[in-house]
N, C-alpha and C positions, 0 to 999 in steps of 0.2 A: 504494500500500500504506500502511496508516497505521501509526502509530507503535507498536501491539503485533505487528503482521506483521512488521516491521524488527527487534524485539530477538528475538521465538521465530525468525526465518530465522536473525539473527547468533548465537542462541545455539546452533542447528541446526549451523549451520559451524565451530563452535568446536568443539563435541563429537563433531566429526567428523574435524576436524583433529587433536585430542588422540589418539582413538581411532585414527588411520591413524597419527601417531607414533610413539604403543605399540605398536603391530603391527611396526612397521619395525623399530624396537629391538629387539624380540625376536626378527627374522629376523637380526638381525647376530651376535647370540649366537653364539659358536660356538667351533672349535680355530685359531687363527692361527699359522703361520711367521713370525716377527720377525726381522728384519733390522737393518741399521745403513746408513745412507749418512749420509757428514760425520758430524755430532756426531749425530744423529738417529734414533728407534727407527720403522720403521713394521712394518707385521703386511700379510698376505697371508692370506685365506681357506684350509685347509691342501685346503679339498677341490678350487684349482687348484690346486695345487702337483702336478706330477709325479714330478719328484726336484729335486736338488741335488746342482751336481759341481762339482768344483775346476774350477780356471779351467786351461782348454786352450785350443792355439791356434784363432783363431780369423782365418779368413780374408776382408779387406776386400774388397768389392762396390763396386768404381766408379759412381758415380752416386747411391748413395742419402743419404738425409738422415744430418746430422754426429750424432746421437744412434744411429743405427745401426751398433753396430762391426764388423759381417757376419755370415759367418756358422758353424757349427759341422758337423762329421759327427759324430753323434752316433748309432753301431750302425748305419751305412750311411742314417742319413736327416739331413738340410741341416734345420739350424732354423737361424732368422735367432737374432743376441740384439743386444739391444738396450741401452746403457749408460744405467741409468737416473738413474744423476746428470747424464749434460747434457739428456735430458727434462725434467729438472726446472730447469734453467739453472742447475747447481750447475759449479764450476770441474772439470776434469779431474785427477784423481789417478792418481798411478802405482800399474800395480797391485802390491800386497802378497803373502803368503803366504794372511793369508785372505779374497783378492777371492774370488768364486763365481760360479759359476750357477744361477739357479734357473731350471730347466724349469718354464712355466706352461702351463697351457689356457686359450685365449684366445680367448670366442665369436665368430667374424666371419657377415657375413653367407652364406656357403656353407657353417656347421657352423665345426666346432672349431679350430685353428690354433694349433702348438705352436711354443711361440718363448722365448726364452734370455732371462733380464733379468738384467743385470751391477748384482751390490751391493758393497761394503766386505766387509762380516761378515756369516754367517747368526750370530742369538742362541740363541732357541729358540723350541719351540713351548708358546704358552698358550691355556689355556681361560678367555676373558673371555666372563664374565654380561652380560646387559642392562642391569642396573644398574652396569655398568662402562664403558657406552658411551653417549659423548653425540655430537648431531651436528654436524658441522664448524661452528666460528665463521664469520659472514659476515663479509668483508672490504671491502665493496664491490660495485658493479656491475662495478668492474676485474677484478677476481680471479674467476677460476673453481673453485670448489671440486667441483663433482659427482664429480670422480676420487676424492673422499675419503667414504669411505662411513661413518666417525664419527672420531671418539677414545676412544681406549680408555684407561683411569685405571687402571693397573696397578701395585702395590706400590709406591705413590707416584712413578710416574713413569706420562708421554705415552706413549702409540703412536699414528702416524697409519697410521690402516686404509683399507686400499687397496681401491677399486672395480677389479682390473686391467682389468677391460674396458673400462672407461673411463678407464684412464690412457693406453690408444692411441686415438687419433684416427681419422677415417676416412682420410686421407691415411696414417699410417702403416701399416694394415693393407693400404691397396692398396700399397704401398711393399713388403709383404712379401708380396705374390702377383708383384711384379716379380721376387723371387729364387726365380729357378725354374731347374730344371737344366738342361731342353732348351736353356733360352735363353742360359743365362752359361757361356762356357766356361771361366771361372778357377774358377766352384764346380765344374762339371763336371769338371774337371781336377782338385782338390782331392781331388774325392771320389774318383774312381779312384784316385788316387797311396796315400790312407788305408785303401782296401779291400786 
């Protein structure tokens, strides 16, 4: 290819790259749930958010991974939840008056899959613009960022915006087809004693 083929191709993937940018940014648009963990604000899509309930007891699952605090009955059905400050390798905090739950919908590969993610505080819910969201700083090849789906510049302060479906792993999700009623009989048990 000679030298005007190489800048119209690079100017071709430029304009193409810019333009799928903008498109991306303007899908992230949208109502976010904010939370706190540690000193920290992040935001959740509000359209996975199911609810949010005060922190109940919640019954340990032998076996599964130390980010997984077990699991919940929650209206006669077991959702796992999940602490998401040691997902994040943040230290363990005792919980307070307002640790939570937030009920998510979380795509797996057999459809939906609803599971508990354990925060500090819910904040509140915002509507951040496009122009209020940029996408995650690269850190390295070390660091994985794709769980982060941008930052949000909101009233002079960060949110870091949550891809939830990709803040669980594939290993976590098969982790939570492992807590199944048939099979464990301390949830099984659990839940009868709560009904």
């Amino acid at each position: 290819m000679n030298m005007e083929g190489r800048i119209f191709m690079n100017d071709m993937r430029k304009n193409n790259e810019a333009r799928t940018g903008a498109n991306r940014v303007d899908n992230r648009a949208g109502k976010y749930l904010t939370f706190r963990l540690a000193q920290e604000e992040y935001g959740l899509e509000i359209l996975k958010v199911r609810e949010i309930i005060g922190l109940m007891d919640i019954t340990k699952v032998p076996k599964t991974p130390h980010d997984i605090r077990g699991v919940i009955n929650l209206r006669g059905k077991v959702i796992p939840v999940l602490d998401l400050r040691l997902k994040f390798g943040m230290e363990a905090k005792q919980d307070t008056e307002e640790t939570c739950i937030i009920v998510v919908d979380i795509a797996g590969e057999d459809g939906s899959i609803l599971m508990g993610i354990l925060v500090d505080a819910v904040s509140e819910v915002l509507d951040i613009q496009s122009s209020e969201i940029e996408d995650a700083p690269t850190f390295g090849a070390d660091v994985d960022t794709r769980f982060i789906l941008g930052i949000g510049k909101v009233k002079n302060t960060v949110k870091i915006l949550l891809d939830i479906d990709r803040v669980l792993t594939g290993v976590d999700l098969a982790s939570m087809d492992n807590i199944n009623l048939d099979e464990n009989p301390v949830v099984q048990e659990t839940t009868e004693m709560a009904m």
